[in-house]
N, C-alpha and C positions, 0 to 999 in steps of 0.2 A: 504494500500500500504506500510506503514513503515512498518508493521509487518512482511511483505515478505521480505523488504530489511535485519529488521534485524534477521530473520530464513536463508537467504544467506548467512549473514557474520557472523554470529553463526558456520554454518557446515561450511564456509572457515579456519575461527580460529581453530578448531578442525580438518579440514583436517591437517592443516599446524604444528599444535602441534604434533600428530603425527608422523606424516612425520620426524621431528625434533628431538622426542624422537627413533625413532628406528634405530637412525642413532650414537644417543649419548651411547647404548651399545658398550663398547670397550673392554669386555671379548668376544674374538676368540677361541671354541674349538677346540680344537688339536682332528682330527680323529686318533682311535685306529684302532691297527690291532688287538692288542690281547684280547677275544671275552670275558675271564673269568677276566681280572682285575678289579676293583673294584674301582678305582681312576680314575677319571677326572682332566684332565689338563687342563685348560685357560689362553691363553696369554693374557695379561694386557700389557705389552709395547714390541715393539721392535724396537730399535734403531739400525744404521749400521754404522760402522767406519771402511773406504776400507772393507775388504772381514769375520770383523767379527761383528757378529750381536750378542749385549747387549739386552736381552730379561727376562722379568720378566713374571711369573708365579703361576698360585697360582693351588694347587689339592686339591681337595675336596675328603672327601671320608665321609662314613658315618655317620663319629663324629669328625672329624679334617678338617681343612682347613691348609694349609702350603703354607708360600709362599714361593718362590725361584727366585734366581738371577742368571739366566747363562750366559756362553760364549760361541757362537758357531761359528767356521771358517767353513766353506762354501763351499771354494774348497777343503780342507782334509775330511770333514764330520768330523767333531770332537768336543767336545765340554767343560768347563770343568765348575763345581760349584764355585759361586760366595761367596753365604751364603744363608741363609735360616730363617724364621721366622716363627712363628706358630701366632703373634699381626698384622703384616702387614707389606706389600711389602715395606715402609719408614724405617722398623726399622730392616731393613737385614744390619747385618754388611758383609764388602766384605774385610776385611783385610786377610783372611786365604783360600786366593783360591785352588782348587784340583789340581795334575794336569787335561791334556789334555788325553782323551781319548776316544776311537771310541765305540759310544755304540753298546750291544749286537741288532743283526737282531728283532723283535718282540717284546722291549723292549720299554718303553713309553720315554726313549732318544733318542730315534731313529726314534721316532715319530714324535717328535717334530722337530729335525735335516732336519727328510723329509718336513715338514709343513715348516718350515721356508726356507729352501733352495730350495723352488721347484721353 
């Protein structure tokens, strides 16, 4: 009889771990439109203050990872770079922002712009 109790609460613990880890994935990929690019985009944070959302990102492409820091407003659709790192999303400096610009239609800013503002 204990050996059924503890065969229950074996697969319990393991249901619940789980459960627990596929919740703790917090890279969100950005769907593309455009079919031939070559870089993947994942949000790692995004934060909202009134109508503009502080959002980190990292792209992956076949031999690089880059992370980046944007800014995007929401009801202009606009957006502009923060800084960028190729060590990690902590060691992006934000001192030399871009400006504000609308990205091109089919363009992986505009992807993102649409993923976050929908």
């Amino acid at each position: 009889m204990s050996l059924k109790k503890y065969c229950m609460a074996l697969i319990l613990f393991l249901f619940t771990l789980n459960a627990y880890s596929a919740g703790r994935n917090s890279e969100i990929e950005v769907p593309r439109t455009a079919y031939k690019d070559t870089y993947k985009y994942y949000i790692l944070s995004d934060t909202k203050q009134a109508t503009i959302h502080q959002v980190t990102l990292k792209r992956l492409s076949y031999d690089t990872i880059l992370y980046i820091k944007v800014e995007i407003n929401c009801p202009s659709r606009v957006l502009r770079e923060m800084g960028h790192n190729i060590n990690s999303a902590k060691a992006i400096t934000t001192n030399t922002p871009t400006q504000w610009y609308q990205p091109t239609i089919g363009s992986a800013q505009a992807d993102i712009v649409t993923y976050i503002c929908r």
